[in-house]
ChimeraX commands (.cxc) that place a marker at each C-alpha (Angstrom):
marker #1 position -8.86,6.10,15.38 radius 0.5
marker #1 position -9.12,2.11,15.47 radius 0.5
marker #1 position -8.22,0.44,12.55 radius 0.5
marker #1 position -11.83,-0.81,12.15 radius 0.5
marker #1 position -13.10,2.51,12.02 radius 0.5
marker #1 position -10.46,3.54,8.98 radius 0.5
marker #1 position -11.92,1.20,6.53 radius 0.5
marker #1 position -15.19,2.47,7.25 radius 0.5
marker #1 position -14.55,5.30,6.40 radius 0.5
marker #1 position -12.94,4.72,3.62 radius 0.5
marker #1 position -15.74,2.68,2.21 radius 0.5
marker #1 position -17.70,6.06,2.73 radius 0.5
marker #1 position -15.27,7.96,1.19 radius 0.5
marker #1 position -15.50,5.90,-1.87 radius 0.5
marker #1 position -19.00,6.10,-1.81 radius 0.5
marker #1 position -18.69,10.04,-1.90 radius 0.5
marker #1 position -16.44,9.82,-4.92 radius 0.5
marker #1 position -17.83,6.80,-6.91 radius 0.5
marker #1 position -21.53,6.25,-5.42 radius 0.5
marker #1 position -23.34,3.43,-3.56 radius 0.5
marker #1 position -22.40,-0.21,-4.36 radius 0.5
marker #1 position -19.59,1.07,-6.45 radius 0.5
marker #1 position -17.95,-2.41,-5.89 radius 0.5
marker #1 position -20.72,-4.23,-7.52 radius 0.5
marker #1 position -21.01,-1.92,-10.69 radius 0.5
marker #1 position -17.48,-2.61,-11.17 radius 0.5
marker #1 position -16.70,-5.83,-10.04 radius 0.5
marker #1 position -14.97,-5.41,-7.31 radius 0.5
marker #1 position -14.64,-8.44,-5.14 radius 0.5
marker #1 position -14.64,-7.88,-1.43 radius 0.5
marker #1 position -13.05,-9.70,1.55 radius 0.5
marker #1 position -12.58,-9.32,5.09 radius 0.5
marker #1 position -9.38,-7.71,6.77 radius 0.5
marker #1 position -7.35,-9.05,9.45 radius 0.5
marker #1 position -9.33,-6.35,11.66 radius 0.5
marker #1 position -12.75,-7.77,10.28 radius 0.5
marker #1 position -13.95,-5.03,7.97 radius 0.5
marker #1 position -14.93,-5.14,4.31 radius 0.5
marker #1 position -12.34,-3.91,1.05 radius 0.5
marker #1 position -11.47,-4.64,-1.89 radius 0.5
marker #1 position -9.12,-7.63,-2.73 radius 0.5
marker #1 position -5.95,-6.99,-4.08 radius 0.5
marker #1 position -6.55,-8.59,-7.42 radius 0.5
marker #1 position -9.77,-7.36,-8.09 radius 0.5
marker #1 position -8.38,-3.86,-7.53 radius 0.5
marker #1 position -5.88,-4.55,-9.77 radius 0.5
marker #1 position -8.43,-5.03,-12.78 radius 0.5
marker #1 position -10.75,-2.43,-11.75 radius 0.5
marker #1 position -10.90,0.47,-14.09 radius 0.5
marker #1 position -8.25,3.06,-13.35 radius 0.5
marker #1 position -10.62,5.85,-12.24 radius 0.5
marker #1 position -11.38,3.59,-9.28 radius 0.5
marker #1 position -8.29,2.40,-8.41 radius 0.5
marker #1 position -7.70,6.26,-7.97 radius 0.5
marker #1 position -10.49,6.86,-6.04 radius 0.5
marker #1 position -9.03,3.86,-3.81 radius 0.5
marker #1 position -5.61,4.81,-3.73 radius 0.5
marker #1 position -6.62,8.76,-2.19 radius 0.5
marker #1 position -9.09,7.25,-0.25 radius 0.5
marker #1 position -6.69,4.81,1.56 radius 0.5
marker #1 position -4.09,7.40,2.07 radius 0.5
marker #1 position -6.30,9.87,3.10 radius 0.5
marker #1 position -7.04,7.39,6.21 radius 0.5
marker #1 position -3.60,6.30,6.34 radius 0.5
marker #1 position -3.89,2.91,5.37 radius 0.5
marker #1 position -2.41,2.98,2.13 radius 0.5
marker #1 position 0.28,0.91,3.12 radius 0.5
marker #1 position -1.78,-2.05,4.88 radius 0.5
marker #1 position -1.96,-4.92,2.96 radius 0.5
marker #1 position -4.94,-6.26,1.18 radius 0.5
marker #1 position -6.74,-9.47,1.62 radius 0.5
marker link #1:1,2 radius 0.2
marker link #1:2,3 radius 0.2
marker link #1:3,4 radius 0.2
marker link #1:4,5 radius 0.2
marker link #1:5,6 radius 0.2
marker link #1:6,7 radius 0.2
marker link #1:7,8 radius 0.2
marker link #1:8,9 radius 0.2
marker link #1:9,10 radius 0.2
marker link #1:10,11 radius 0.2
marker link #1:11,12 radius 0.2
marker link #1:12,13 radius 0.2
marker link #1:13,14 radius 0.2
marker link #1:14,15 radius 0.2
marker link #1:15,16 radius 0.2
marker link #1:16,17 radius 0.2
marker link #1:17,18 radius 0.2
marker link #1:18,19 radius 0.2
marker link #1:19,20 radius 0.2
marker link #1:20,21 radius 0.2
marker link #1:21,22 radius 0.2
marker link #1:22,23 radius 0.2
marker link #1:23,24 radius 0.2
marker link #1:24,25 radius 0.2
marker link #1:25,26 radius 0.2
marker link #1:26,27 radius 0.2
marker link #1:27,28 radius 0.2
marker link #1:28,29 radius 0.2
marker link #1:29,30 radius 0.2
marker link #1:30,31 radius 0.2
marker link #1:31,32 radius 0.2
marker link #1:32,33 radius 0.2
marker link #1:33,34 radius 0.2
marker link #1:34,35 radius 0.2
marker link #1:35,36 radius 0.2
marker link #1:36,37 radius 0.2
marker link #1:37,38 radius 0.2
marker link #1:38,39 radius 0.2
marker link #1:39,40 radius 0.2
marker link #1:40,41 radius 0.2
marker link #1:41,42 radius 0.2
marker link #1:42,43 radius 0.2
marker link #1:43,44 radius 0.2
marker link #1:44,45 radius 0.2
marker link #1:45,46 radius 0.2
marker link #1:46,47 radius 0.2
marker link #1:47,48 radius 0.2
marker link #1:48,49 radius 0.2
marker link #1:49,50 radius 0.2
marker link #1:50,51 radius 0.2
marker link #1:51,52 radius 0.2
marker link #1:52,53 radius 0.2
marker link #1:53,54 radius 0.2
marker link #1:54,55 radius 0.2
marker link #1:55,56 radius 0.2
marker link #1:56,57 radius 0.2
marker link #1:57,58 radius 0.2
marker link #1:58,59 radius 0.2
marker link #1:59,60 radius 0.2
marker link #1:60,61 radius 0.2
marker link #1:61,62 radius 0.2
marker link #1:62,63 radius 0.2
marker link #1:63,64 radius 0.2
marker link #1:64,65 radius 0.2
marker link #1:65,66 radius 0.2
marker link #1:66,67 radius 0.2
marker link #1:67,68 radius 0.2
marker link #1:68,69 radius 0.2
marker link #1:69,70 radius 0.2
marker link #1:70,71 radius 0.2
view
């Protein structure tokens, strides 16, 4: 699976767990990857309520990109 394709998915999965435009409701700012997708910033995940950050966390290793670094 291209890298690309991960984050996608995991911006689905997120939507499964949390609902559509999750990232606005919460504040979540979003920047673009080195591979030219979409996720959360660092920071603003690091303010985001914890239930979310949860959400993130299994949702990134689920996809194995929990350990790919954030813009």
């Amino acid at each position: 699976m291209e890298m690309a394709e991960r984050y996608a998915d995991a911006e689905h999965c997120m939507e499964q767990i949390v609902g559509k435009r999750w990232e606005m409701r919460y504040g979540v700012e979003l920047a673009r990857n080195q591979w030219g997708a979409l996720e959360p910033t660092g920071r603003s995940m690091d303010s985001a309520p914890q239930a979310i950050r949860m959400a993130d966390m299994s949702c990134r290793r689920e996809l194995s990109i929990e350990r790919q670094p954030r813009p």
